[in-house]
C-alpha positions as CSV (number, residue, x, y, z in Angstrom):
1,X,113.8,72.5,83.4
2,X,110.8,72.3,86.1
3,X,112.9,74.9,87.7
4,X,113.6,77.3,84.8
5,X,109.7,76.9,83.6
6,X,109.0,78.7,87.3
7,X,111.9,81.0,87.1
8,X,109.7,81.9,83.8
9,X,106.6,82.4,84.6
10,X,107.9,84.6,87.9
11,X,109.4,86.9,85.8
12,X,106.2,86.9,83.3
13,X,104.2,87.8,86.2
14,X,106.5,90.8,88.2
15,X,106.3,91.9,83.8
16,X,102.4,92.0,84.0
17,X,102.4,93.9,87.2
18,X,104.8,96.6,86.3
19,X,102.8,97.0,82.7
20,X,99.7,96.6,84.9
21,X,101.1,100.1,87.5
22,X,101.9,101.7,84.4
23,X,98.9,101.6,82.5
24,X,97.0,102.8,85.1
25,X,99.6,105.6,86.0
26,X,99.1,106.1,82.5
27,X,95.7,106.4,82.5
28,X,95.2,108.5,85.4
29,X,97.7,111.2,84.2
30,X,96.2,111.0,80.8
31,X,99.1,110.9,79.1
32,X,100.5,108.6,76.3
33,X,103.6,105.2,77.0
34,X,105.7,107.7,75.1
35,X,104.9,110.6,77.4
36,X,105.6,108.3,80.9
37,X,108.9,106.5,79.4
38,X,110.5,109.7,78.3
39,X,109.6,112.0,81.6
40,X,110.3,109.0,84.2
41,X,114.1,109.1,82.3
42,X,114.0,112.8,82.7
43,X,113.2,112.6,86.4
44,X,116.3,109.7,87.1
45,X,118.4,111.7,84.7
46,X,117.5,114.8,86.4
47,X,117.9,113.6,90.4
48,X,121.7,111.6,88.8
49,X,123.3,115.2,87.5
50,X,122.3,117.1,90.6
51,X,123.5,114.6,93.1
52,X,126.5,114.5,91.0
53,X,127.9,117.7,91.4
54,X,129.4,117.5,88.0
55,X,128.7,121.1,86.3
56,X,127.8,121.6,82.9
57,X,129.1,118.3,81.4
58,X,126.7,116.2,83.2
59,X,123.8,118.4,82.2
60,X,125.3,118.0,78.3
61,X,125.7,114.0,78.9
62,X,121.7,114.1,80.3
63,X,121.0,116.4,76.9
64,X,122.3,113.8,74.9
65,X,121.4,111.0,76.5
66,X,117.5,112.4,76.2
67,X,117.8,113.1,72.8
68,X,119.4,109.2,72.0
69,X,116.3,107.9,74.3
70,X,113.7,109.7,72.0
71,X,115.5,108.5,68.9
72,X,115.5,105.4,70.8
73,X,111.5,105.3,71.1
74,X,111.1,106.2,67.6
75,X,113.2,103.5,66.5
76,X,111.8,100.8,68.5
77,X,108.3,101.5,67.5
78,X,109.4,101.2,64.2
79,X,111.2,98.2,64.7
80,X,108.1,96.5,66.7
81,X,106.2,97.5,63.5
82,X,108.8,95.9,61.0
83,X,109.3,93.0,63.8
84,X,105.7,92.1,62.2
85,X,106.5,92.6,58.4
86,X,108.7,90.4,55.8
87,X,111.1,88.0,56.9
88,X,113.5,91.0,54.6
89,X,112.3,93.4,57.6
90,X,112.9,91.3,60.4
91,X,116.6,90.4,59.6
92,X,117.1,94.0,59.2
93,X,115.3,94.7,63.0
94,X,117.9,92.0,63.9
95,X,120.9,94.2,62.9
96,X,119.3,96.9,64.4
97,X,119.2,95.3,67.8
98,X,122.7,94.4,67.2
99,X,124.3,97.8,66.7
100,X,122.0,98.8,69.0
101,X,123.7,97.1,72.0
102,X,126.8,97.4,70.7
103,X,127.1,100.7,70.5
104,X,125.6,100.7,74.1
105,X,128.4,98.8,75.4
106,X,130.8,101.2,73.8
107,X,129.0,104.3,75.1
108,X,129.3,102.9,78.6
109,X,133.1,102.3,78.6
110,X,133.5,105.4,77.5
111,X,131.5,107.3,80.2
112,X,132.6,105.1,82.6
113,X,136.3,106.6,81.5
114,X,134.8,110.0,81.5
115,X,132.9,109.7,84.8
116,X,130.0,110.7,83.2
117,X,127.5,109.8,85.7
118,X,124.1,110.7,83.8
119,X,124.9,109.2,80.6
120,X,126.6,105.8,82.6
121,X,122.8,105.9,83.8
122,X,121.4,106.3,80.4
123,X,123.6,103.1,79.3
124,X,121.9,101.4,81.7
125,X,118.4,102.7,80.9
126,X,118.7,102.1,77.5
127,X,119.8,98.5,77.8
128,X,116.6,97.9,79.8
129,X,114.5,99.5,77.7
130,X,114.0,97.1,75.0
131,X,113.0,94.4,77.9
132,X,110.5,96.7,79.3
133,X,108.6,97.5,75.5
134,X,109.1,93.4,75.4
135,X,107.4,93.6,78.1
136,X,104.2,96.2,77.6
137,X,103.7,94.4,74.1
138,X,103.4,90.6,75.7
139,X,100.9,92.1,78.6
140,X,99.2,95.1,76.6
């Protein structure tokens, strides 16, 4: 337990520092959390389809993996808004975080299949992305 507590509290502080860097990227560019988390998955997406050498399909898996992201940020600020509602509302975010990674885990054997490179990526960014607004909430 004494061991797990640490393991905790390391992972609480690496949390703080990243929100910490980000706010005051943020900050400095001038620019809102909304603005930062969707161009810093542009920029991965971006540098993943041209080092893959994939042609027009990886540029349509990075469209659509863009346009799921920004449905994504819409739908967890809604969520973190109805996380803080009724008890009705926060069984319903509950579902919502279940499809959620369901479907993410279906996505990602399917591009896997397909060889999809950019949207394999976007599996993965998604998936991390509700840790990281975990994250900004508990240190913001």
């Amino acid at each position: 337990m004494y061991n797990n507590c640490m393991l905790k509290n390391y992972f609480t502080n690496i949390e703080r520092r990243i929100v910490f860097i980000v706010k005051n990227i943020i900050s400095w560019l001038k620019i809102s959390d909304h603005v930062f988390e969707l161009g810093l998955v542009l920029l991965v997406l971006v540098i993943t389809a041209l080092f893959s050498n994939k042609g027009l399909i990886e540029w349509l898996g990075v469209i659509g993996v863009i346009l799921t992201f920004e449905y994504t940020l819409v739908a967890t600020r809604l969520g973190e808004n109805e996380k803080k509602g009724t008890k009705e509302e926060k069984n319903y975010y509950g579902r919502l975080l279940f499809f959620y990674y369901f479907k993410e885990v279906i996505w990602l054997v399917y591009f896997i299949a397909l060889g999809a490179f950019s949207a394999i990526i976007g599996v993965f960014i998604f998936l991390i992305y509700g840790w990281w607004r975990l994250a900004w909430n508990k240190h913001s």
